[in-house]
KOLLUM-556516 format. One record per residue (C-alpha): residue in three letters; x, y negated, z negated. Coordinates in steps of 0.5 Angstrom, whole numbers, padded with zeros to 4 digits, always signed. Last residue first. Example, Ala and Ser with C-alpha at 12.3 -4.5 7.8 and 13.67 -1.06 7.14 Angstrom:
ser+0027+0002-0014ala+0025+0009-0016
***
This chain:
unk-0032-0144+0031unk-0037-0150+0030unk-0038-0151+0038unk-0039-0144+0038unk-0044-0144+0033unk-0047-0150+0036unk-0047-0146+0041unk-0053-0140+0038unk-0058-0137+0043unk-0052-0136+0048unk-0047-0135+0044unk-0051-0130+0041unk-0052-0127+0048unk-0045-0127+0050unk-0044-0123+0043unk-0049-0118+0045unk-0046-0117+0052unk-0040-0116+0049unk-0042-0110+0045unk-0045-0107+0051unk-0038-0107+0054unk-0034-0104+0049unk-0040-0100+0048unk-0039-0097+0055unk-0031-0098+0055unk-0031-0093+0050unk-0035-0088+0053unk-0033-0088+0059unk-0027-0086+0056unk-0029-0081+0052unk-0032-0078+0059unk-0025-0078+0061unk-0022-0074+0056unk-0022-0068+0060unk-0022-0061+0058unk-0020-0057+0061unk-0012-0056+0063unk-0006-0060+0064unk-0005-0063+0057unk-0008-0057+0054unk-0002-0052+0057unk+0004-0056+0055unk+0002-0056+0047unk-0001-0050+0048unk+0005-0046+0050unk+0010-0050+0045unk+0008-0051+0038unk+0002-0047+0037unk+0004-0041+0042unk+0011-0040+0040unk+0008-0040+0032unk+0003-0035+0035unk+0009-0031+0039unk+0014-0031+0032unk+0009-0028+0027unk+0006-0023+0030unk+0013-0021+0033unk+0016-0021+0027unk+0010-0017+0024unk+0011-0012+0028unk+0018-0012+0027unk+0018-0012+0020unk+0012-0006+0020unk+0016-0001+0024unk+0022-0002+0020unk+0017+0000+0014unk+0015+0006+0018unk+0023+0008+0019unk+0024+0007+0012unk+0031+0006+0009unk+0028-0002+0006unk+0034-0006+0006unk+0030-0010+0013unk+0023-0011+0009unk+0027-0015+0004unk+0027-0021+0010unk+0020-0021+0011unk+0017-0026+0006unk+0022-0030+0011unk+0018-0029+0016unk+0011-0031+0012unk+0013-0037+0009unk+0016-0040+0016unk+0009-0038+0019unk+0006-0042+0013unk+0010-0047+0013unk+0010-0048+0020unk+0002-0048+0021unk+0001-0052+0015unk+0005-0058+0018unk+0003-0057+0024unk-0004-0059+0023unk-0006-0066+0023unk+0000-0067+0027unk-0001-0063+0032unk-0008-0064+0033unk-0006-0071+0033unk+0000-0070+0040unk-0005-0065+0042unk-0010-0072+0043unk-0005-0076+0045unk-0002-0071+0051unk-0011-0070+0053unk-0012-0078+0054unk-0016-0083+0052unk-0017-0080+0044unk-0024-0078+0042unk-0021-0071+0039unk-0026-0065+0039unk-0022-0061+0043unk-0016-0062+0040unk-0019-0061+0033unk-0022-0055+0036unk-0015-0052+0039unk-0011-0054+0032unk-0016-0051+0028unk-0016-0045+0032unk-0010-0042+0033unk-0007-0041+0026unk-0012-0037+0024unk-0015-0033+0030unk-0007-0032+0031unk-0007-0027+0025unk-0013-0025+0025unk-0012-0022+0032unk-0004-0021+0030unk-0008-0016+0024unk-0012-0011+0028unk-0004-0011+0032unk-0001-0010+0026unk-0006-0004+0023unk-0004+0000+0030unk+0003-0001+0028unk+0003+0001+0021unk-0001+0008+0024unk+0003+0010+0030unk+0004+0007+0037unk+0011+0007+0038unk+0016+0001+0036unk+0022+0002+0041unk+0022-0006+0043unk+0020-0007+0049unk+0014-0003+0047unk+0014-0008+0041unk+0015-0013+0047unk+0008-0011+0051unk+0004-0011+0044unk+0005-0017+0041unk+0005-0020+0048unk-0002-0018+0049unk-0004-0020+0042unk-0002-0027+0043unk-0005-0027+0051unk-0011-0025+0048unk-0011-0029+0042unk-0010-0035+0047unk-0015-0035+0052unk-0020-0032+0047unk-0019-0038+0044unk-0018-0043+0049unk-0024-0041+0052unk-0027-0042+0045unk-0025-0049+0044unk-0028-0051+0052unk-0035-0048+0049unk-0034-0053+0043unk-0037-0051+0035unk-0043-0049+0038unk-0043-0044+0032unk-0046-0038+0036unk-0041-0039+0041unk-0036-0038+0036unk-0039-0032+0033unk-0040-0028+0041unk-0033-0029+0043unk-0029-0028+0036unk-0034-0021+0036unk-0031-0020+0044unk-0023-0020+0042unk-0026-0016+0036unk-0029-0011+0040unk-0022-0012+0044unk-0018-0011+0039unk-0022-0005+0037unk-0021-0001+0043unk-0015-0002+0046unk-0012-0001+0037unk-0015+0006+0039unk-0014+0008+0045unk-0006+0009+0045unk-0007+0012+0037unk-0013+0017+0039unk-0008+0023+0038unk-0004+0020+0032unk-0007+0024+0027unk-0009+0030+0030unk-0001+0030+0033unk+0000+0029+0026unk-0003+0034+0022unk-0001+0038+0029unk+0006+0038+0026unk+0005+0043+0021unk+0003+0049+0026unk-0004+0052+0027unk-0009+0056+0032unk-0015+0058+0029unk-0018+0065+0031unk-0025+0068+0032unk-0024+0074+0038unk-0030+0073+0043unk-0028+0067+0045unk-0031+0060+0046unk-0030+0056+0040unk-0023+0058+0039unk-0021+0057+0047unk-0023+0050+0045unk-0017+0050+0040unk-0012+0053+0045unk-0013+0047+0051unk-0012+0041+0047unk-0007+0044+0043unk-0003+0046+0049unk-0004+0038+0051unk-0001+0036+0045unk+0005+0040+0045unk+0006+0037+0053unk+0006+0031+0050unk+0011+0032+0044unk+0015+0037+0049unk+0017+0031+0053unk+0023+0035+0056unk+0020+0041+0059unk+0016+0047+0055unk+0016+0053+0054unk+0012+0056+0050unk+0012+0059+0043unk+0006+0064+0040unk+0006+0067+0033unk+0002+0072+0029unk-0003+0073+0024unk-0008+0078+0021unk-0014+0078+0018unk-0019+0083+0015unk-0016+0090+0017unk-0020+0095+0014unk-0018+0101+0010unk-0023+0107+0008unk-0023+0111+0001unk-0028+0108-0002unk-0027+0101+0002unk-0020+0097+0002unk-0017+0091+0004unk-0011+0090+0009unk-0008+0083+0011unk-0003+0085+0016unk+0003+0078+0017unk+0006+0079+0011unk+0007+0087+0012unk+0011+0085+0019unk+0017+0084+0015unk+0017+0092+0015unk+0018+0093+0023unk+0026+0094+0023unk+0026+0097+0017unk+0020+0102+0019unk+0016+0103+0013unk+0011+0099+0018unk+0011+0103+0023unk+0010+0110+0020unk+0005+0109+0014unk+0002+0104+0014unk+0001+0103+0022unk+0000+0110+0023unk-0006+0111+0018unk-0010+0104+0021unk-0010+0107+0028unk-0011+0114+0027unk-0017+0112+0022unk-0019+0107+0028unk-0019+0111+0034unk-0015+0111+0040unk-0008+0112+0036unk-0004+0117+0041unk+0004+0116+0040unk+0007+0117+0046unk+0013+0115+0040unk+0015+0110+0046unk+0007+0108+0047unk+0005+0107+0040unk+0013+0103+0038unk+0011+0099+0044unk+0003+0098+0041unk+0006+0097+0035unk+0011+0091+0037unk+0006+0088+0041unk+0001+0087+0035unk+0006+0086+0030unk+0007+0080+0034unk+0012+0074+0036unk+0010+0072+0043unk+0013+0068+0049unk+0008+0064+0051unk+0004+0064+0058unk-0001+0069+0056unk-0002+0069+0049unk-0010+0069+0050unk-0010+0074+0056unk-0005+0079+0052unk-0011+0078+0045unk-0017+0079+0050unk-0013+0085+0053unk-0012+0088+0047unk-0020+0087+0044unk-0022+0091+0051unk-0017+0097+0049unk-0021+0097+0043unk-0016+0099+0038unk-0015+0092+0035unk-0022+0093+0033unk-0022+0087+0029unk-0024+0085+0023unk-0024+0077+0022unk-0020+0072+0021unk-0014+0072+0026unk-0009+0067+0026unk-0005+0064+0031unk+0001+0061+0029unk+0005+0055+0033unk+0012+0055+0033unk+0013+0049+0035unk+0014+0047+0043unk+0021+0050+0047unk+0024+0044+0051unk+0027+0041+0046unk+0032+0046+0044unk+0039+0042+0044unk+0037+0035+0043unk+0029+0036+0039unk+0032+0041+0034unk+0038+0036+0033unk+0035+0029+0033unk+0030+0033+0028unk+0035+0036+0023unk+0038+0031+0023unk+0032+0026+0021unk+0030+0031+0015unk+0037+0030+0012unk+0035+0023+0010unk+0038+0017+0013unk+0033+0014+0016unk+0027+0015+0011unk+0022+0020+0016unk+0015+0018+0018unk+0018+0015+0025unk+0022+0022+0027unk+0015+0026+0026unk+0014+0022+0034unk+0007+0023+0036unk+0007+0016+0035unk+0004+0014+0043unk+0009+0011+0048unk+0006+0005+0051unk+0009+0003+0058unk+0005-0001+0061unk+0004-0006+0056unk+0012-0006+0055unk+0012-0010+0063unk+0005-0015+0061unk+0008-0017+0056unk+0015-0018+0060unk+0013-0021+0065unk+0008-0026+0060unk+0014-0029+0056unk+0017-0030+0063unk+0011-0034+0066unk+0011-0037+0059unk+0018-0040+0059unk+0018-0042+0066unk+0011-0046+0064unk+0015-0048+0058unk+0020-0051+0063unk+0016-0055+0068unk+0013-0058+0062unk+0020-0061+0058unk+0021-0066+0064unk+0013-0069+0062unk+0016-0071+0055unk+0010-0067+0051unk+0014-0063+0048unk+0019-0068+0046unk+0015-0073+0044unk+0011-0070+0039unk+0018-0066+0037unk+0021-0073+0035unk+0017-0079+0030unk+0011-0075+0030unk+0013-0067+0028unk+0019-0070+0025unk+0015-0075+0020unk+0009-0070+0018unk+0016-0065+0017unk+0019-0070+0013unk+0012-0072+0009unk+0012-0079+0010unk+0006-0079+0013unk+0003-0076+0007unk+0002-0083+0004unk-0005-0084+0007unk-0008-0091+0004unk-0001-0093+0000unk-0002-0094-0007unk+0006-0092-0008unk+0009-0096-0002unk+0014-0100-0007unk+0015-0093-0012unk+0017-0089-0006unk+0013-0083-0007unk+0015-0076-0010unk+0013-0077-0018unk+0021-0078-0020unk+0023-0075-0026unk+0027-0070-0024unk+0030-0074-0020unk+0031-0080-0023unk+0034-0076-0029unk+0039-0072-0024unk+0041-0079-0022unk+0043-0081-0029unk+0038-0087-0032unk+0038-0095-0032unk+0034-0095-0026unk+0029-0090-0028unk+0027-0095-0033unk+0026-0101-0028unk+0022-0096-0024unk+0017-0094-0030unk+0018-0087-0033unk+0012-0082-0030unk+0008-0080-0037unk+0009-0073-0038unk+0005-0067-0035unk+0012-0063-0034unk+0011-0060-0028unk+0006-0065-0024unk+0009-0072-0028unk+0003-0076-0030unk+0001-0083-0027unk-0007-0082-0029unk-0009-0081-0022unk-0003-0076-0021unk-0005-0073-0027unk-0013-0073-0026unk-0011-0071-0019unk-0007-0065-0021unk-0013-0062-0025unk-0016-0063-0020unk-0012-0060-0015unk-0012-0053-0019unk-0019-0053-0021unk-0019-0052-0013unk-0014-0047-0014unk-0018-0043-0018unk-0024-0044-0015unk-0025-0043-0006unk-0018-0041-0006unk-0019-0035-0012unk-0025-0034-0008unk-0022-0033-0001unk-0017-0028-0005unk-0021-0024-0008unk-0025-0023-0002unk-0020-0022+0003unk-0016-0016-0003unk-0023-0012-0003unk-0023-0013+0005unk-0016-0011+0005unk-0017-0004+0000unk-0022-0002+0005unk-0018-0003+0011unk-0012+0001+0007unk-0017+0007+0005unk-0020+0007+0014unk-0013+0007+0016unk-0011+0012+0012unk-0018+0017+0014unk-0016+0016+0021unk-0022+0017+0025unk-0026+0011+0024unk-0032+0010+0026unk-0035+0011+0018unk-0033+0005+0018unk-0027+0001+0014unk-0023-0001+0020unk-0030-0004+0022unk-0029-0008+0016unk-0021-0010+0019unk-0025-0014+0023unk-0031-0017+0019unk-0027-0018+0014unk-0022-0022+0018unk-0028-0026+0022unk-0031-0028+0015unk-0024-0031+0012unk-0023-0034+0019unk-0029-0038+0019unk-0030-0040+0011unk-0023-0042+0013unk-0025-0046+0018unk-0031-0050+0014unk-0026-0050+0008unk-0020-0054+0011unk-0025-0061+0012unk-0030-0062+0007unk-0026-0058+0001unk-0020-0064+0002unk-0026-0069+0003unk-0029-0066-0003unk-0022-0066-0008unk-0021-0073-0006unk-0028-0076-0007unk-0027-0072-0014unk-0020-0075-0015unk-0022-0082-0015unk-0020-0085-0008unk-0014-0089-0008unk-0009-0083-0006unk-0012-0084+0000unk-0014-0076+0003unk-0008-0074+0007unk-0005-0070+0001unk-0010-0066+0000unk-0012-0064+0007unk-0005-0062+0008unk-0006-0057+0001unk-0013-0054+0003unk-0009-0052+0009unk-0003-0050+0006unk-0007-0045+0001unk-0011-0043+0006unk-0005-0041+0011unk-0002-0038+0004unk-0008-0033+0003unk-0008-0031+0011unk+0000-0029+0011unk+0000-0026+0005unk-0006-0021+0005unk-0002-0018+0011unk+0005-0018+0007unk+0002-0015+0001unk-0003-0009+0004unk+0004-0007+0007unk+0006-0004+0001unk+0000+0000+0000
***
């Protein structure tokens, strides 16, 4: 349940920067009630959203239509851990802002809750006093109406990146950088591997792993030893019940005591047609043999009065097979376990690396399928809130593209599809729906005159949070590189990638994109002009009305 932290992570701090950055661009001269419902106001509405699309997606991890009884229990755990934490936002934290702004209103240091020292007293004091000391904000601009522009990434992203990205030489190379980015998404795309591998469930430098590489280097092109179990009486001495058990082996190199009592009846000339002559010559002849005594586990005999019965038996089947052996494994047990249901001889057919193999069978088609069934409920919801239907294009155009390059360059990356990343490519959805949505609607929304100052606010507003989410949650992923697990590694990349393709996404393929693209800021500023031209028209009438007023002015 190690994973449960890092995922939970990512969506509890984006609220808790959000909400923080709709604190500090609340006035400061405002009372802290005003502050806090403006702060709740203008961040709880889209993490209200993006909660509920996080329970929904990972709630259909959680139904009864998923097979995977490991991806269902983690599913649940993560909607238990999405309610806990929105409330905790939604209350604890929110006390949290309170009380900082009673301290904040009242002049208290936010750490030591002491009263802040005045400037000429601070003057006098060490620097290491100053700063700790220090309430955080120039003392001369200390009422000013919006303080948070002074914050060094705020100031960064208006003063510098702003204008970078949108410089109109920078655009041609985001456009490369995107049509290269897609290349290769679309590249790893079309050669996903599925998780059959027992490798990846292995620690790395376990002895388990050895034995692996070198069974798959040197004897690869033979399947598992699959074993065929037999659980009824049977009349083994039915010359109809032996050519149904050598069509069923057919194509397998066997290990049976079925065989080896049939050679040592025909090399004996040995006539056992009945089933006391046959039961008596297998327990007291063959299987005394030495040769033949390890046959005795593989023979489940019981006994009635005087008569013996055979009630199960055993024996084991080997296929060659080419170099993909774990495909080819797949497909023999696709093909053995229908033959089970429609025969006449009742068997099952085993071997432990088919609880993998079942495991990971849908592990290609089942990440495809929810990701798109989530792709298509984010649609549905966000057209069904009106927010803009341009917004939701850009979504859904997004998310796609985010979770499309997650999936290709893990591909690209050696990252098979196995349980952790199947629950990383549910969570990338979630994940960019969080990061990508505010920044689009507020650009949509926006009534500047073009689209570059437009993205330039977006930006601005939401940048901040974006990043220091984005940068919490990769570095919060560090330790997973000291962890000798193939699964932990697996989820570091993953995650990685997640990461890195929405902050890829937000702060330089949408910035670029959306200057060029749907929708026009035009009709804005028809919209201007209009009432700037009704306003003067109201004051000519005014003048009209009134020239001794003029005159007076």
């Amino acid at each position: 349940m190690y994973i449960l932290f890092f995922l939970i992570s990512g969506h509890g701090t984006k609220g808790v920067f959000e909400l923080l950055s709709g604190w500090r661009r609340t006035r400061e001269n405002l009372p802290f009630k005003d502050r806090v419902a403006d702060a709740y106001s203008d961040v709880m509405v889209s993490y209200t959203m993006t909660s509920s699309l996080y329970f929904i997606a990972f709630g259909m991890g959680a139904s009864p239509f998923t097979n995977i009884e490991a991806v269902k229990v983690f599913c649940q755990n993560m909607c238990v851990s999405i309610l806990l934490n929105y409330f905790y936002i939604f209350s604890f934290f929110g006390s949290c802002l309170v009380f900082a702004g009673q301290l904040e209103q009242n002049r208290y240091h936010s750490i030591f809750c002491c009263k802040i020292p005045s400037a000429e007293y601070l003057d006098r004091k060490p620097v290491w006093f100053q700063t700790m000391m220090n309430d955080g904000h120039q003392h001369t601009s200390h009422h000013e109406t919006n303080p948070y522009q002074h914050h060094f990434i705020q100031h960064f992203l208006r003063e510098h990146y702003n204008e970078w990205i949108t410089n109109i030489y920078v655009k041609p190379f985001v456009v490369i950088l995107y049509l290269i980015y897609a290349s290769f998404s679309f590249m790893g795309c079309l050669q996903i591997n599925d998780g059959a591998n027992i490798i990846n469930l292995l620690a790395s430098e376990s002895p388990s792993v050895s034995y692996a590489l070198i069974q798959q280097k040197y004897f690869s092109n033979y399947s598992p030893v699959i074993g065929f179990y037999i659980y009824e009486p049977l009349e083994y001495w039915n010359g109809t019940v032996q050519e149904d058990l050598k069509t069923l082996s057919q194509g397998f190199n066997t290990v049976s005591w079925i065989e080896q009592y049939y050679q040592y009846l025909r090399v004996g000339n040995i006539s056992a047609t009945n089933k006391s002559d046959f039961i008596n010559i297998l327990q007291s002849s063959f299987l005394k043999k030495p040769e033949f005594q390890h046959f005795k586990n593989d023979i489940i005999f019981s006994k009635a009065g005087d008569e013996n019965n055979i009630i199960a038996s055993r024996l084991y089947l080997v296929a060659r097979t080419s170099e993909n052996t774990q495909r080819e494994a797949v497909e023999l047990l696709e093909k053995l376990r229908p033959l089970s249901l429609i025969q006449s001889i009742k068997f099952i057919v085993f071997n432990p690396t088919f609880v993998f193999m079942d495991h990971y069978g849908l592990s290609v088609t089942m990440p495809v399928l929810i990701s798109g069934f989530g792709i298509l409920l984010v649609l549905i919801l966000t057209f069904f809130l009106v927010i803009h239907p341009l917004g939701n294009f850009w979504l859904i155009l997004s998310v796609t593209s985010i979770e499309l390059g997650v999936l290709g360059l893990m591909t690209l990356w050696n990252v098979d599809m196995d349980c952790i990343s199947i629950l990383c490519l549910i969570y990338t959805l979630n994940f960019a729906i969080d990061h990508c949505a505010p920044l689009l609607y507020t650009f949509v929304l926006a009534t500047e005159h073009t689209r570059t100052q437009c993205i330039k606010n977006s930006l601005q507003e939401h940048g901040t949070a974006i990043l220091q989410n984005v940068s919490s949650f990769l570095i919060g992923l560090v330790p997973l590189l000291f962890v000798p697990s193939n699964l932990t590694f697996t989820l570091f990349k993953c995650l990685l990638l997640a990461g890195s393709c929405t902050l890829l996404h937000c702060f330089v393929i949408l910035p670029v994109f959306l200057t060029f693209f749907p929708p026009s800021k035009k009709h804005h500023k028809k919209k201007k002009r209009a009432k700037r031209k009704e306003r003067e028209e109201i004051e000519c009438i005014e003048i009209q009305e009134n020239p001794d007023h003029v005159t007076a002015v």
